[in-house]
C-alpha positions as CSV (number, residue, x, y, z in Angstrom):
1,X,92.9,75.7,89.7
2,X,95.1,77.8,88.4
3,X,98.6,76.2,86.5
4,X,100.8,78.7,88.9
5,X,98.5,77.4,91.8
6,X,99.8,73.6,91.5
7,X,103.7,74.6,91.3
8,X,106.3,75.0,93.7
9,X,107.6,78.2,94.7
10,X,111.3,78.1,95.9
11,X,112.4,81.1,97.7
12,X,116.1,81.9,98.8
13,X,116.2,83.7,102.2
14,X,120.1,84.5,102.5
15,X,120.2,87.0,105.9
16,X,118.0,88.8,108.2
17,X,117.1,91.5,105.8
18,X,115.5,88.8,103.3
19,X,113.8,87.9,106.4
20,X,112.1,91.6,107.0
21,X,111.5,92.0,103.4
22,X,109.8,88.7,102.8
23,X,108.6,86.9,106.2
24,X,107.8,89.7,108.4
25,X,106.0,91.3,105.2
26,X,102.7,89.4,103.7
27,X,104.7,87.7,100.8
28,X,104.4,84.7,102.0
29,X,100.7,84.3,102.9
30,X,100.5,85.6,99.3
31,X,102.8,83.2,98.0
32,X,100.7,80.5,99.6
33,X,97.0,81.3,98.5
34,X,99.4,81.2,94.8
35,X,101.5,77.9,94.7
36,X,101.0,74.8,95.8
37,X,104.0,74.6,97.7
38,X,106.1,77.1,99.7
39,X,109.6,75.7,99.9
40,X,112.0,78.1,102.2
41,X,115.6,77.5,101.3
42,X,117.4,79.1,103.9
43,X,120.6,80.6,104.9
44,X,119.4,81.2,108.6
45,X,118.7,78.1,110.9
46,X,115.5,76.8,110.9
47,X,114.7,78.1,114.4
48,X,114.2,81.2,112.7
49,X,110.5,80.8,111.4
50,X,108.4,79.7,114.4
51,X,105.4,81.2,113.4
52,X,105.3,79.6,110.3
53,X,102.5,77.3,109.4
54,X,104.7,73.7,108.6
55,X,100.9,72.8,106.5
56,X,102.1,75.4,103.8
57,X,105.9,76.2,104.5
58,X,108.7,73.5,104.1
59,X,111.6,75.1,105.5
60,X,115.1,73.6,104.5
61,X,118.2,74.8,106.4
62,X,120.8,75.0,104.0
63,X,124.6,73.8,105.2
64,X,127.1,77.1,105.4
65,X,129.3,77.0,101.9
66,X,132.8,78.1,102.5
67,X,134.6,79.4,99.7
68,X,138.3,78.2,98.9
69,X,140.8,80.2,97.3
70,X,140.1,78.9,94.1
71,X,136.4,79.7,94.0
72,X,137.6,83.4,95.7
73,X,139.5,84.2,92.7
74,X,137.3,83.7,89.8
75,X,134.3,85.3,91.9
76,X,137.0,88.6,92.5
77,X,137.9,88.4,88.8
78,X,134.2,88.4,87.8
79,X,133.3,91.3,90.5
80,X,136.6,93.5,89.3
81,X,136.1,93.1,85.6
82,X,132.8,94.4,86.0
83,X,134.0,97.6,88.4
84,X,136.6,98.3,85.2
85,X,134.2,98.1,82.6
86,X,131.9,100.8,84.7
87,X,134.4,102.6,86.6
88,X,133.0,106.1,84.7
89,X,130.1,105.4,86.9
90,X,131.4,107.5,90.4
91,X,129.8,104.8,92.4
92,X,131.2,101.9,90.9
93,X,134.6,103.7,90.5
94,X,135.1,104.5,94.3
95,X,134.1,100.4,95.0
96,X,136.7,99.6,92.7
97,X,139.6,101.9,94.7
98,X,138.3,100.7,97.9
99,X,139.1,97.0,96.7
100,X,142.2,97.5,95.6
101,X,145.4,95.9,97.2
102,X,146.9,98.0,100.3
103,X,149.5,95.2,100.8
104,X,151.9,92.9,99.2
105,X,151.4,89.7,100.7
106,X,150.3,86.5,98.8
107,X,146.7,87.8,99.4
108,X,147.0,91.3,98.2
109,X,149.6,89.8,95.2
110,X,146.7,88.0,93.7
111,X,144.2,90.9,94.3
112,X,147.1,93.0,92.0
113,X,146.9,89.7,89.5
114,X,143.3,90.3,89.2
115,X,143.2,94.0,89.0
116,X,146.0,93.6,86.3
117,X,143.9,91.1,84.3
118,X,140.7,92.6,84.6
119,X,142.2,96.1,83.2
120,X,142.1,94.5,79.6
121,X,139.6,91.8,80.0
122,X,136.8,93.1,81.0
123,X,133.5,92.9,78.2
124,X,130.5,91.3,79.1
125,X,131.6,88.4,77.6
126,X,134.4,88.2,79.3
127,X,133.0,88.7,83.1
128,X,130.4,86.0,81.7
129,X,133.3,83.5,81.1
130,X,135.1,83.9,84.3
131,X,131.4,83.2,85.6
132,X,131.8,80.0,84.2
133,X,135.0,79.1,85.7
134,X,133.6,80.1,89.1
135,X,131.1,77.7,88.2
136,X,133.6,74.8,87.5
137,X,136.0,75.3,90.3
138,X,133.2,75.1,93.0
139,X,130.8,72.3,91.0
140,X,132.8,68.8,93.0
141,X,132.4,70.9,96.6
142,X,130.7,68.8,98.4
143,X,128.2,71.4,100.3
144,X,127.6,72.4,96.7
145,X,126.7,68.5,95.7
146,X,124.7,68.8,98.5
147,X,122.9,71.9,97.3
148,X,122.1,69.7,93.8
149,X,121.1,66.8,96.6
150,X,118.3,69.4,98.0
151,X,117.1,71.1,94.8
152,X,116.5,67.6,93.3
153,X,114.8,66.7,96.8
154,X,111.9,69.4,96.5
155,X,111.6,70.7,92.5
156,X,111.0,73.8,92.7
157,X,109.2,75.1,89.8
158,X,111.2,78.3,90.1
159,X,114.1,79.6,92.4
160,X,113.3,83.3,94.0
161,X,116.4,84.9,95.7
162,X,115.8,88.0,98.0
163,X,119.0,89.2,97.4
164,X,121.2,89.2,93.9
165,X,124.6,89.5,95.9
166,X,125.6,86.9,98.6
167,X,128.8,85.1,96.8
168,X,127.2,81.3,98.1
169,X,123.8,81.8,96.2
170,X,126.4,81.7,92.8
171,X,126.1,77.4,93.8
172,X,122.4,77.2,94.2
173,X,122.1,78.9,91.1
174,X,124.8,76.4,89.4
175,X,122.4,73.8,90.1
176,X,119.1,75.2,89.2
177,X,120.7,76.2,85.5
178,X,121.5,71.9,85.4
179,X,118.1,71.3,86.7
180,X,116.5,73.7,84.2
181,X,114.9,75.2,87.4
182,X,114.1,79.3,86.0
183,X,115.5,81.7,88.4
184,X,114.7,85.0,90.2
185,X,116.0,87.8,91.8
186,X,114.7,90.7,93.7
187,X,116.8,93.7,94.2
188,X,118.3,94.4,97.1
189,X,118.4,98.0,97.3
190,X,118.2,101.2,96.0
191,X,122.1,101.7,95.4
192,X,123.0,98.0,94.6
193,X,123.0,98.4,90.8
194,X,125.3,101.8,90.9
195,X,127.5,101.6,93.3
196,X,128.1,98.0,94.2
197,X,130.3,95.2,92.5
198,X,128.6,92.5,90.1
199,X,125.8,90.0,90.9
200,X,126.6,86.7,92.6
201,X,125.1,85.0,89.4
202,X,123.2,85.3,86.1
203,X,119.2,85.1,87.1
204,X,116.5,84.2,84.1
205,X,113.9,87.4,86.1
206,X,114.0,90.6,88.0
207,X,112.3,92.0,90.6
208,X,112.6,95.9,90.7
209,X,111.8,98.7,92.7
210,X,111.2,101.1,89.9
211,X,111.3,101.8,86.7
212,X,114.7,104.0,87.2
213,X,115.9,100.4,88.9
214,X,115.1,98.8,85.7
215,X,117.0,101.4,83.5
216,X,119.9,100.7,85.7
217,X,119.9,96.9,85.2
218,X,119.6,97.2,81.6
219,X,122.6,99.5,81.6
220,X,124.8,97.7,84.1
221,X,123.9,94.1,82.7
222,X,122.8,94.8,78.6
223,X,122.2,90.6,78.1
224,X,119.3,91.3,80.4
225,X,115.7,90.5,78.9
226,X,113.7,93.8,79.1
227,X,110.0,91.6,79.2
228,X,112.2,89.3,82.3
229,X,112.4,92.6,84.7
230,X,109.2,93.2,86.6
231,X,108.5,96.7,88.6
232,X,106.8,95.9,92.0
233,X,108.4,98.0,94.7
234,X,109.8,96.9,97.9
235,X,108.4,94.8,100.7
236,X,110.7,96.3,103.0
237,X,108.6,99.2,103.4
238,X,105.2,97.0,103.6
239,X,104.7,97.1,107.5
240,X,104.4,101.0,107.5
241,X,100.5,100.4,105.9
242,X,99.8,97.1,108.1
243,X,97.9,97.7,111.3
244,X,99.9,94.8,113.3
245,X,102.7,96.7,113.1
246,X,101.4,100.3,114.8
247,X,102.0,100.9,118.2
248,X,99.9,104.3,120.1
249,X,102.2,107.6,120.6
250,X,101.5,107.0,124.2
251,X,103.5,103.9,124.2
252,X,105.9,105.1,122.2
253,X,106.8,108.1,124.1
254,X,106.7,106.2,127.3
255,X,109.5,103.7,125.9
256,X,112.0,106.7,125.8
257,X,110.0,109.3,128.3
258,X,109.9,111.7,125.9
259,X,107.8,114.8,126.0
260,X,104.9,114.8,124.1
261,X,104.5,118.7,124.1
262,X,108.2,118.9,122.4
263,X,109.4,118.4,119.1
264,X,111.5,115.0,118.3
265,X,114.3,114.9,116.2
266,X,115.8,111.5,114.7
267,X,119.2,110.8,113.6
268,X,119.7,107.0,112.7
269,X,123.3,106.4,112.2
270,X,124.9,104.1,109.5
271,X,127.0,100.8,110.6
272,X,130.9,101.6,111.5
273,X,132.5,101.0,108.8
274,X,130.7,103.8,106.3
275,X,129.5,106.1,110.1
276,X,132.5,106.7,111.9
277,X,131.4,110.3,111.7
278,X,128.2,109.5,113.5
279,X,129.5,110.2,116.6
280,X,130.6,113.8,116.1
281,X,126.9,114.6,114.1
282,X,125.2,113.2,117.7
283,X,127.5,115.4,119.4
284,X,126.9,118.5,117.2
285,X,123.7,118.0,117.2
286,X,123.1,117.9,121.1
287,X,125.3,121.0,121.2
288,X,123.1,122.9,119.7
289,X,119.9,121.7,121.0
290,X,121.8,122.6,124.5
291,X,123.1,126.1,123.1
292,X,119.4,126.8,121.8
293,X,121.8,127.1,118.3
294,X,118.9,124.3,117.4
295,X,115.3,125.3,118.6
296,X,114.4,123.2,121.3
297,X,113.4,119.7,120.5
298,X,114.6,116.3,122.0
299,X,117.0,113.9,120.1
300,X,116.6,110.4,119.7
301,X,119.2,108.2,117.9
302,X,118.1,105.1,116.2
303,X,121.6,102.6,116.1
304,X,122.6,100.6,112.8
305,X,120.8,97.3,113.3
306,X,124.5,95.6,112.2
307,X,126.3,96.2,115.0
308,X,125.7,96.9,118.9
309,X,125.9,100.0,120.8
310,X,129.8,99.5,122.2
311,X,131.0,102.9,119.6
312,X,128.6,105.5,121.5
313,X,129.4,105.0,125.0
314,X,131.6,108.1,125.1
315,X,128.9,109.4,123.5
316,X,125.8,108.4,126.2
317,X,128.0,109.6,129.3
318,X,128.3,113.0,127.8
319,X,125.1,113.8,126.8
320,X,122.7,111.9,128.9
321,X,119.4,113.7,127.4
322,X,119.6,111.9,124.2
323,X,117.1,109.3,124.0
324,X,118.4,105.9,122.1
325,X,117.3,103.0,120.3
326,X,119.3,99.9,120.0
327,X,117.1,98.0,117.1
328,X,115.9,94.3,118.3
329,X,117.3,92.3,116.0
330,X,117.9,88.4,117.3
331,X,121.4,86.5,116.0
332,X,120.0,83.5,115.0
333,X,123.3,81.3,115.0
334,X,126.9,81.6,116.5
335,X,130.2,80.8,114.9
336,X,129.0,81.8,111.5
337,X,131.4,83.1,108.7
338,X,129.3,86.3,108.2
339,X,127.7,86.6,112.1
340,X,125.4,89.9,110.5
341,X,123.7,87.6,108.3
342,X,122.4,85.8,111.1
343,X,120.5,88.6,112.9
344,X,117.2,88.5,112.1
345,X,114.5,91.3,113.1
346,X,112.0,91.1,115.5
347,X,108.3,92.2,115.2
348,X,108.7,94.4,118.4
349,X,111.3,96.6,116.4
350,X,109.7,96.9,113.1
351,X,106.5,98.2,115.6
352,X,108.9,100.6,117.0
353,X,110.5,101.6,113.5
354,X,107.1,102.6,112.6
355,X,106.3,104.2,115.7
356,X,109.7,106.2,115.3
357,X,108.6,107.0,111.6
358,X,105.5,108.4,112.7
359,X,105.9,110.3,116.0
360,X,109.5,111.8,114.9
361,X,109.3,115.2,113.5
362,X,112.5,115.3,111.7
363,X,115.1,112.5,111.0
364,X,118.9,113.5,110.1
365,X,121.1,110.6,108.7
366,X,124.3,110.3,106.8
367,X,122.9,110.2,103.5
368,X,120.9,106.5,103.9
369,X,118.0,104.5,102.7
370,X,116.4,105.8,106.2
371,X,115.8,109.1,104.0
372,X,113.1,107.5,102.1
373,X,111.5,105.4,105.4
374,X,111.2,109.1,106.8
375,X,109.8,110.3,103.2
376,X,107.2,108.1,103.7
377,X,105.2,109.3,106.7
378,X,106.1,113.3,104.5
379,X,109.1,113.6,107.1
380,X,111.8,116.4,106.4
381,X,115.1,114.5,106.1
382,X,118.7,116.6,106.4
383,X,121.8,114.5,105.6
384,X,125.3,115.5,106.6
385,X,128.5,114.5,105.2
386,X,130.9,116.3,107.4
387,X,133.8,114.6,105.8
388,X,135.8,115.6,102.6
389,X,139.1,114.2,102.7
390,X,141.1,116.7,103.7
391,X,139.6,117.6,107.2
392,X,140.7,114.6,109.2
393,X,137.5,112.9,109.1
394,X,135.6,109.7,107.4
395,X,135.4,110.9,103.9
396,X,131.5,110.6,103.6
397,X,131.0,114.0,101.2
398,X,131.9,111.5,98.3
399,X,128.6,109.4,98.7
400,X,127.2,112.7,97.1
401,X,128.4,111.9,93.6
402,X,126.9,108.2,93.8
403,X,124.3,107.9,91.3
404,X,121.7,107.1,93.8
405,X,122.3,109.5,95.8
406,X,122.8,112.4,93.4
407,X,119.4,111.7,92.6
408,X,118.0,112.6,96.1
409,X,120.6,115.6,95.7
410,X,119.1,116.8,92.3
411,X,115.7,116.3,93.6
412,X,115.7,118.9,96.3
413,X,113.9,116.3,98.6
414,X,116.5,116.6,101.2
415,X,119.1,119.2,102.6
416,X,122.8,118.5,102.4
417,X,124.8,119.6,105.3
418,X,128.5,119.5,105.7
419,X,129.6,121.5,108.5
420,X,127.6,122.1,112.1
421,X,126.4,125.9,111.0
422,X,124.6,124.1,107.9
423,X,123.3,121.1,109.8
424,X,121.5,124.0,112.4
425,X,120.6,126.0,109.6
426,X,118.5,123.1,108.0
427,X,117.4,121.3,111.1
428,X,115.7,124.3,112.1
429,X,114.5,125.5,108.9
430,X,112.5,122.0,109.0
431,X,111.5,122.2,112.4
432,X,110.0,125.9,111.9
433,X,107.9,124.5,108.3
434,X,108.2,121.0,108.4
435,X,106.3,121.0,105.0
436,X,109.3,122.7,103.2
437,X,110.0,120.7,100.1
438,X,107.3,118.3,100.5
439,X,106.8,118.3,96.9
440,X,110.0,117.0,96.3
441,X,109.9,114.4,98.6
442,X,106.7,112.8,97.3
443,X,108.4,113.3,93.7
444,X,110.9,111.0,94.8
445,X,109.1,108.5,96.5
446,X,107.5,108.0,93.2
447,X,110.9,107.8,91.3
448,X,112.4,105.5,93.5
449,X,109.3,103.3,95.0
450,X,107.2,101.9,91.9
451,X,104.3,100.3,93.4
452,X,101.9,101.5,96.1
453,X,103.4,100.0,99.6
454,X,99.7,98.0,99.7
455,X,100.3,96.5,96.3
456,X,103.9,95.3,96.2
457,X,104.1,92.1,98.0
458,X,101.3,90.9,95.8
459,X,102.6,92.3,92.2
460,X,105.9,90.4,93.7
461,X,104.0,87.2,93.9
462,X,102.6,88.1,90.3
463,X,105.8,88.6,88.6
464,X,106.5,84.9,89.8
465,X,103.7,83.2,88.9
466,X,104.2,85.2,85.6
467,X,107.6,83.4,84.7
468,X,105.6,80.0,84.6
C-alpha cells in the first residue's frame, strides 16, 4: 500500500461549479482508488450527493459563515491592494474601477478609506499583512470555531479547494495553517488570475490549467513556489470524452425539433450582469437568418446557467423560430446569502451541453469560456462585443484588452464582431468553410488546456498525492 493510499483527502466543494468540475467528472472515483478516505467538505447541503457511495465518501455539510463588517474590511483591503499593485494589467485595472465607490454613504465612505489606503500600501507584503488581520478579526466567530471543531473531527491529510476565490474558504484555510493541515487549490478559470481580484487565502499547492496559467500565478502572486504549481488541465471539460454523457443527434434534434437537413447555429449568452447585450445579438441574429442577410440555418440559444429565462421573454414572443435551452441546473438550498452557489448541475444538462457541442455547427457568444467548449469538438466560434461606451449600450468591447482574452484575439482562433454587418460577415464566412482557422483553434486549445481531457482528472489526483 501505497503512503498516499492510507491518507485522507479533504476536498472543498464551495458552489455548483466545483460540483461539475469534480463530482460529475471522475475525480472522485480517482480520488478513492488513491486515499484512504474521501472527506467532502461542503458548501452545498448534503442532499446534493445522492449517488455517492457513503463506503468511500464522508460528506460534511458545512454551516453558512456570514461575514461582519470587520472581517468585510480587511478582506476589501487585501482584494484592493492587490488591484493597485496590478492595475497596469487592463483586466485587473477595469476590476478595480468597477469596485470603486459610486456613493457617499457609510458603506461607500469606507470603500473610499480602503481605496485611499491601498493607493500607498499595497506590496506583497503588505496585502500579506492585511491577510493576517482578516485572519484575527474572524478567528473567535463561532461558525469559524466550528470549522476548527470539523477539521480536527476528520484530519485531513491535505485540504483541496475547487475554487481559490469564495471569501468563507479564507476561515477553513485559517484553521488548516493551525492544524498544519497542507493546502490546495485548483484554479477556477481561465481569466481568474488576470482579471479578477486576489485570492480568498494563501494555499501551500496549485492546480493549473496550463502552463500560461502557471506564468500568470507566478507573476500575480511572486511568494509562490514554482515546484508547488502542478499543470493538469481542467475537469470541467472531462464529460466531452465520457460515453455516459453522449446522447444520439436524433434525440437531440427531437428535444428542440430541429431540422436535421439544416445548419444550427449556437449563441450561449453570458449572465445579466456582464450580457445585457445579449438580447439585441439574439435579435440581430434572427434578423438576418429571416432576411437571408445570414444563410439559412436555425438558431438555438443556450441561457447562462446563473439565472432563469425571465430577461428574454420580449425576446421569445418576437421571434418564435428560435430554439432555446434553459440549462438544468437544481438550487440545492433556499434563503442562502449567495442563492447561485447553491445550483448545482444535473447529468441531463451536461448530456445535452455535449449534445449541443457536437451537433451545433457554429456557436456565437459574447467573448466566453463557451469559445473553448465549442473549440473542442473543432467548432468555429464568432464573438461580438457590440458595445464601446459611447453607443448606448453595455460596454462589452473592453473585455477585448483582458489578458485572456487578447490571447484568443491574437491567436486568430475566433472572429471579433462589433456591429450586425460584421457578425453576418463572419457567421457566414464560418457557415460556408467551417474549417476556416482551425489551425488556430487547436493552437489555442493547446495554450490554454494543458492536459489531454482523458488525463486531467487523474494528473489532478496525482498532483495531490504528490504534496504528501
Amino acid at each position: 500500500m501505497t503512503l498516499a493510499s492510507q491518507k485522507t483527502l479533504g476536498i472543498v466543494i464551495t458552489d455548483g461549479v466545483g460540483f461539475r468540475n469534480f463530482v460529475l467528472s471522475t475525480f472522485l472515483t480517482k480520488a478513492a482508488r488513491s486515499f484512504e478516505k474521501v472527506v467532502i467538505f461542503s458548501g452545498l447541503p448534503s442532499t446534493a450527493y445522492p449517488d455517492l457511495d457513503a463506503a468511500f465518501f464522508t460528506i460534511v455539510e458545512l454551516p453558512v459563515f456570514t461575514e461582519t463588517k470587520k472581517n468585510w474590511f480587511w478582506r476589501k483591503l487585501k482584494e484592493v491592494a492587490h488591484l493597485q499593485k496590478h492595475k497596469s494589467n487592463p483586466g485587473i485595472a477595469d476590476n478595480y474601477e468597477m469596485n470603486k465607490a459610486k456613493s457617499w454613504s457609510a458603506h461607500g465612505l469606507l470603500v473610499r478609506f480602503v481605496y485611499a489606503v491601498s493607493s500607498i500600501f499595497h506590496s506583497e507584503k503588505n496585502i500579506l499583512r492585511y491577510e493576517k488581520f482578516h485572519e484575527r478579526s474572524f478567528a473567535g466567530d463561532a461558525i469559524v470555531t466550528k470549522y476548527g471543531e470539523i477539521l480536527k473531527e476528520h484530519e485531513p491529510d491535505i485540504l483541496f479547494f475547487t475554487h481559490q476565490r469564495p471569501p468563507f474558504i479564507a476561515t477553513l484555510v485559517f484553521w488548516a495553517k493551525k492544524l498544519k493541515i497542507p493546502t490546495a487549490s485548483f484554479i477556477f478559470s481561465w481569466d481568474n488570475l488576470a482579471s479578477k481580484g486576489r485570492m480568498a487565502s494563501t494555499f501551500d499547492y496549485f492546480l493549473v490549467w496550463s502552463d500560461l496559467m502557471k506564468r500568470e500565478l507566478l507573476r500575480f502572486y511572486p511568494y509562490t513556489n514554482p515546484q508547488a504549481v502542478s499543470i493538469v488541465g481542467t475537469p470541467q471539460f472531462e464529460p466531452y470524452v465520457l460515453p455516459e454523457f453522449d446522447m444520439p443527434k436524433t434525440n437531440f434534434l427531437e428535444a428542440f425539433d430541429l431540422n436535421a437537413d439544416e445548419k444550427i447555429m449556437c449563441y450561449s449568452c453570458a449572465d445579466a450582469t456582464i450580457g445585457p447585450n445579449d438580447p439585441l445579438v439574439i435579435a440581430t441574429l434572427a434578423e438576418g437568418i429571416r432576411s437571408g442577410a445570414i444563410d439559412s440555418c436555425q438558431l438555438l440559444v443556450r441561457t447562462s446557467p446563473a439565472e432563469d429565462e425571465q430577461r428574454f421573454a420580449e425576446t421569445k414572443t418576437k421571434y418564435p423560430e428560435i430554439k432555446w435551452n434553459h440549462p438544468k441546473w437544481e438550487l440545492t438550498r433556499e434563503g442562502h446569502p449567495e442563492p447561485w452557489s447553491q445550483r448545482v448541475p444535473t447529468r441531463e444538462d451536461l448530456s445535452m451541453l455535449k449534445a449541443i457541442l457536437k451537433f451545433c455547427d457554429l456557436n456565437v457568444n459574447m467573448l466566453s469560456t463557451m469559445s473553448l467548449d465549442f473549440m473542442l469538438f473543432e467548432k468555429p466560434v464568432v464573438n461580438t462585443a457590440f458595445g464601446n461606451g459611447a453607443n448606448g449600450l453595455y460596454n462589452d468591447q473592453r473585455f477585448l484588452q483582458y489578458e485572456h482574452y487578447d490571447n484568443v484575439v491574437k491567436s486568430g482562433a475566433v472572429k471579433i464582431a462589433k456591429n450586425a454587418e460584421e457578425l453576418y460577415t463572419a457567421v457566414n464566412a464560418y457557415l460556408r468553410n467551417p474549417n476556416l482557422d482551425l489551425e488556430n483553434r487547436r493552437k489555442l486549445i493547446d495554450m490554454q488546456v494543458g492536459k489531454p481531457l482523458n488525463e486531467t482528472t487523474q494528473a489532478c489526483v496525482q498532483a495531490l498525492k504528490n504534496t504528501l
